[in-house]
N, C-alpha and C positions, 0 to 999 in steps of 0.2 A: 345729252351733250350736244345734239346736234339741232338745226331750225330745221331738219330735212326726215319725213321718215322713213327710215329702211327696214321695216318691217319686214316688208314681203322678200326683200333682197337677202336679211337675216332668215326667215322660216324658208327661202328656196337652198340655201346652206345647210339647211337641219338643225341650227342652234337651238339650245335650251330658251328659248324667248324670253321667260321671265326673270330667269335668271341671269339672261345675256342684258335686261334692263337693270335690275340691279347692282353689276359688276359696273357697266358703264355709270350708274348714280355716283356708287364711292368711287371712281375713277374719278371723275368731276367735280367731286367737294374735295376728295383730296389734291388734286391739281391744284383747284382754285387757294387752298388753303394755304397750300404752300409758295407757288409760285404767284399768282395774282397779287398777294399781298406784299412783297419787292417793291422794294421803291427806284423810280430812274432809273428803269430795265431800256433797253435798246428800244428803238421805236421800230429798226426790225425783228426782234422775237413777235411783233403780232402776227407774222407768217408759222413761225413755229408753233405758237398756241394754236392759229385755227388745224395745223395738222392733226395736235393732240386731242382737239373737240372733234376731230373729224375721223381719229384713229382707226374705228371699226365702221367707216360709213365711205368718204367718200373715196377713200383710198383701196377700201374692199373694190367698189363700184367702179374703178379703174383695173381691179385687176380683173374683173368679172367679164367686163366689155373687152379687155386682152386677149381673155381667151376661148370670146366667143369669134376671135378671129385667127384662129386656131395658135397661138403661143400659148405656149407649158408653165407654168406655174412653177417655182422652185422654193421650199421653203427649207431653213438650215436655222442649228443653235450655235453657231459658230464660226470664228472668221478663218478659219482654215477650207472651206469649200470655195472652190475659187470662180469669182463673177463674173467675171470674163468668160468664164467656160459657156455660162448660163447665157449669158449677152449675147456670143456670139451665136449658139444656137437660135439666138430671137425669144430667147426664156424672158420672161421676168422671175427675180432674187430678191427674197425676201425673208427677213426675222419670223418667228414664230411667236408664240406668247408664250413667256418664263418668267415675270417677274414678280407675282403677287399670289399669294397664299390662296389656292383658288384647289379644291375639289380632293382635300388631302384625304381624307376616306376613301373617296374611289382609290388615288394612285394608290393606296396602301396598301390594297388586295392582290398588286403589280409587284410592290417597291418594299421593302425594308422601309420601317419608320424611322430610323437612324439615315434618311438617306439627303442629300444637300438639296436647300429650297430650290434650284434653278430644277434640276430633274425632277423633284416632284411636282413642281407647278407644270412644268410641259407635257407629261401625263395628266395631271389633273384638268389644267385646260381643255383637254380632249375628250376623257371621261364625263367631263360639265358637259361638253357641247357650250364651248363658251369661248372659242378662238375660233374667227372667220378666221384668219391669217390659214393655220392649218389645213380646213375644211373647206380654204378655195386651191390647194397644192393639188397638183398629177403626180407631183415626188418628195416627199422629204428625206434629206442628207441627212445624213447622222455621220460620225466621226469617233475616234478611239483615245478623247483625251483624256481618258478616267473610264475606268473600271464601271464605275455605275451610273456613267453614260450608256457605254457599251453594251451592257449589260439589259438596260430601262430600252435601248432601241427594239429588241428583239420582241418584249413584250408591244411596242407600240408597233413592231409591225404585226402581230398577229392581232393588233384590233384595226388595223387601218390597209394595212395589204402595200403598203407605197414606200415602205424608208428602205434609201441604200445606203450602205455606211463604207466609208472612207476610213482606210488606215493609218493612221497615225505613227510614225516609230517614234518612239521615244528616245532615240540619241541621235548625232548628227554623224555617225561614219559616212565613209563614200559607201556601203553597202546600203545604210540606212537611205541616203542619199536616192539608191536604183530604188530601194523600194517603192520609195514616197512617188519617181519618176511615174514608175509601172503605174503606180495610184490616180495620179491627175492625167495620165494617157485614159485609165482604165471610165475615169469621169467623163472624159469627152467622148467615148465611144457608147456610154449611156448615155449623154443628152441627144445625142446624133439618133439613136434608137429613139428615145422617146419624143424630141420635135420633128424627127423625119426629114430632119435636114443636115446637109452636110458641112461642117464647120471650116471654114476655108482661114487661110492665115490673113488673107483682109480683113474677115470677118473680128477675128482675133485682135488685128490693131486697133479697127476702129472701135470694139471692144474695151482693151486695153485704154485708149485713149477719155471713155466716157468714164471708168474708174479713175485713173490716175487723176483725170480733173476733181474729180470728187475727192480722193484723199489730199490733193495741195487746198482746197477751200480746207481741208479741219486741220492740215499742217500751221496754214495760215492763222486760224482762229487760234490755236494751241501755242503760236509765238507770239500771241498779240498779248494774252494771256501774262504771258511774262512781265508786260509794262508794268509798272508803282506811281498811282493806284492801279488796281484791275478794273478793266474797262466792263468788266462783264462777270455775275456771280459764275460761281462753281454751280450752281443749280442749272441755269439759265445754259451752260456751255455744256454739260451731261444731258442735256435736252437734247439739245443741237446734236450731238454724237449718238443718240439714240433714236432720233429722225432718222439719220443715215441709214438704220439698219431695213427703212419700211418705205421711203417714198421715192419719187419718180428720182434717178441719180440723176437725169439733167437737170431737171427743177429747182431739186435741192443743194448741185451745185451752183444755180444762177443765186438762189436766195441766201446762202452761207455766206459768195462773195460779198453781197449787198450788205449784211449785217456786220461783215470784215469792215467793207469800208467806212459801214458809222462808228466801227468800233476804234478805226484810223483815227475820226476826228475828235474821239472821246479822249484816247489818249495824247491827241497834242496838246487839247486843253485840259488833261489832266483830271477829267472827269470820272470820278470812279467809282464802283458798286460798293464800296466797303468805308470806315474810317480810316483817317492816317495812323498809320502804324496797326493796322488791324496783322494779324498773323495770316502769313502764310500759307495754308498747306497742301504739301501734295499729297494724293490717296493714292495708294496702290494695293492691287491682288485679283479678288473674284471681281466677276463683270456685272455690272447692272441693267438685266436687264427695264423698261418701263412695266410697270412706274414704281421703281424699287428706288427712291430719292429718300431714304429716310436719315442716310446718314450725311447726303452732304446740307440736307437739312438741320438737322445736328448743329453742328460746325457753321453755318452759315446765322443761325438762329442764337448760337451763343459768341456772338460779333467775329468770327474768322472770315477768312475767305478761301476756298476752294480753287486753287490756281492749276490743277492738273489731274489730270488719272491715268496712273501706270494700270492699264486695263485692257482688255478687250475692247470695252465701251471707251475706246482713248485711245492711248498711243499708239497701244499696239498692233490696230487695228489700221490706222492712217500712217504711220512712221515710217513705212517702207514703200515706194514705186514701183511699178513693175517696169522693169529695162524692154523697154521697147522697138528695139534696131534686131528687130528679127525678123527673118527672109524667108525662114523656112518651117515647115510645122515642127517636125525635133528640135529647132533654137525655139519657137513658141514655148514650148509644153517644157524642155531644158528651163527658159528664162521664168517660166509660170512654177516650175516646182521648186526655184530657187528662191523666190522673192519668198511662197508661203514658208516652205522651209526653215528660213529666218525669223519667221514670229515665235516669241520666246515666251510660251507657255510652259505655267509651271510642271507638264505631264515630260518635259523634259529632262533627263540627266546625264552630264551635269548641265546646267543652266546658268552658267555665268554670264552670259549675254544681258538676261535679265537683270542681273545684280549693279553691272554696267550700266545699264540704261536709267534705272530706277537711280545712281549716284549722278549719273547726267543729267536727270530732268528735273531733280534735287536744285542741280548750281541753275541751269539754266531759267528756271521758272523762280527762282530765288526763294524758293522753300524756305521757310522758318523752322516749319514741323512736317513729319511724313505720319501719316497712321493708313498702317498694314488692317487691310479691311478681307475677311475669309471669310465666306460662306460656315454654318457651322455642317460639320462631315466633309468638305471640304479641304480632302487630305491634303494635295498638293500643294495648295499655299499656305494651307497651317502649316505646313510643315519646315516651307522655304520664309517664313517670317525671320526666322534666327539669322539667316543669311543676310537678310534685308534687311535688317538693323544693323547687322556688319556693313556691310558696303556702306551705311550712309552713318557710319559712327561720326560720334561728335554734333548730329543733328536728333531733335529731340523727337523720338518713335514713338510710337500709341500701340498697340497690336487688338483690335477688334474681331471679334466673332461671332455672328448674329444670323437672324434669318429674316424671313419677311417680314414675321408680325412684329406690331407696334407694342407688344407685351417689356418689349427690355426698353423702350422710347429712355424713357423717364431715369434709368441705371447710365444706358449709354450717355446720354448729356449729361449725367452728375462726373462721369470717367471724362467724356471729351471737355467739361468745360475746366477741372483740375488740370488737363494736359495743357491747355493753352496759358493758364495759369503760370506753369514751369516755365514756358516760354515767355509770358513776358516775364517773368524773372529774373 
């Protein structure tokens, strides 16, 4: 994938070599298959594709030089470990790999074969020896928003020695509320341990301030989104939000803005990814992580367009700022456990927040159609689909459940392409 070889940077990591070339092959035709072949894509997505040719290389080779200068590596499956925390210690925060059907033998001997693509692929990743992302971490976070998360952690730290796992409560009382406090208190006093530095409320702001600029670049991209036409596919902007989770956050917010702004000039002159009158849609549910693009491929491929993701990989991850006019470390870590607190994953009950947001981003992005996308063994938003066809009653629902492999490809577009059918109807 890449002009550069990182060979010897992959074998000082201990990766499966041949197989870590293989994974990057279908990485690369698949990419190129699906995204290169777009027509009138932004002439800045050519920053975002060289990140993805460069996924396992030169982004490794930055984190590698990080922390030969003594900063901590942090790697998380989820946007409830809070980056700020990591920042201010002088960590680098980064994704792991969870999105491609990679090493399911191994995790098996770990996992239930009944268990959801994203947890088996993040054990299998590891079992391959096929994620630098992982095998360059001093720590990986783990969290308790599912059962067989929580669960899948305990095995990955008795093969790796480094995952701390964060509580999660599952309701929002004011108890639930202390818990969650005690929790992101309990985080900053392990990074402090393990970077050996003391985290100061400057540290925190100017923390603070390198995130929030990062989440208004995908606020921004996500209302631009809204315009008729769309200035930019559904593929192309799941990209872009799944960069976010792996490269440098000032970079990536100078280069977001930069593709904001041609995507400014695309929508004055009405220039846009899709035909007129192409359908709308917006997706919500499980996260995708790269390069798990098969569904808005899908939908994209059978003339729609992809206007949103009520997701992890989306809204939900960028939607909320962290309040920053705090003086003292209890209002830091107060103002830090409130903003996460607020992200409305389905391990919560009840979850009307979510229900809310999903009929909000419904009007706001001018949805045609919504299709409810669930991991398969992914209880909590199989579960909460029923809900989420309520809330957006009156608008035409899909409810999908799949996994990585390209096995159901060919079932799902004969379902996605009848649904859009109904709609234009």
């Amino acid at each position: 994938m890449s002009g550069k070889d990182y060979t010897e940077m992959w074998k000082g990591l201990g990766l499966n070599l041949e197989n870590h070339a293989g994974l990057l092959g279908v990485l690369s035709k698949t990419y190129k298959d699906i995204y290169l072949n777009q027509k009138n894509r932004p002439r800045a997505m050519d920053y975002f594709d060289f990140v993805i040719s460069e996924v396992h290389g030169l982004r490794i080779e930055e984190i590698l030089n990080a922390k030969k200068t003594g900063r901590k590596v942090v790697g998380a499956f989820c946007v409830y470990v809070p980056e700020e925390i990591v920042l201010a210690a002088d960590g680098v925060c980064r994704c792991g790999c969870a999105g491609a059907e990679v090493g399911s033998d191994q995790a098996e001997k770990f996992i239930p074969r009944n268990t959801c693509a994203l947890i088996k692929a993040f054990m299998g990743f590891k079992l391959s020896g096929l994620c630098p992302y992982v095998e360059s971490t001093d720590l990986i976070v783990g969290e308790t928003t599912c059962d067989g998360k929580k669960k899948a952690y305990e095995s990955l730290n008795d093969i790796t020695g480094k995952v701390y796992v964060m509580e999660i409560p599952h309701m929002k009382t004011a108890e639930d509320r202390k818990l969650w406090l005690s929790e992101v208190k309990r985080f900053r006093d392990r990074m402090e341990e393990l970077s050996g530095k003391k985290i100061t409320v400057e540290a925190l702001k100017k923390a603070a301030g390198v995130v929030n600029a990062k989440r208004k670049a995908l606020q921004r991209l996500s209302r631009l989104r809204a315009a008729a036409p769309a200035p930019i596919s559904g593929l192309d902007a799941l990209l872009v939000n799944q960069v976010s989770f792996y490269d440098d956050p000032l970079r990536f917010t100078e280069m977001t803005n930069r593709l904001c702004d041609e995507l400014e000039e695309r929508v004055a002159r009405k220039n846009g990814m899709a035909e007129k009158g192409a359908p709308r849609i917006l997706i919500s549910g499980s996260p995708m992580a790269i390069p798990n693009w098969k569904l808005h491929a899908i939908v994209e491929g059978s003339g729609a367009v992809a206007v949103g993701e009520e997701s992890c990989i989306g809204e939900r991850n960028h939607r909320d700022l962290l309040d920053e006019s705090f003086s003292s470390m209890d209002e830091a870590m107060d103002k830090l456990a409130s903003r996460y607190l607020g992200i409305d994953c389905a391990c919560f009950t009840p979850n009307n927040e979510r229900f809310d947001n999903i009929k909000t981003l419904t009007k706001s992005l001018k949805a045609d159609g919504v299709i409810h996308y669930a991991l398969q063994f992914c209880t909590p938003y199989m579960m909460e689909a029923y809900r989420a066809e309520k809330a957006v009653a009156g608008t035409p629902f899909l409810r999908i459940e799949t996994d990585y492999s390209m096995e159901d490809f060919g079932q799902l577009q004969t379902r996605v392409e009848a649904f859009l059918e109904q709609i234009k109807g």
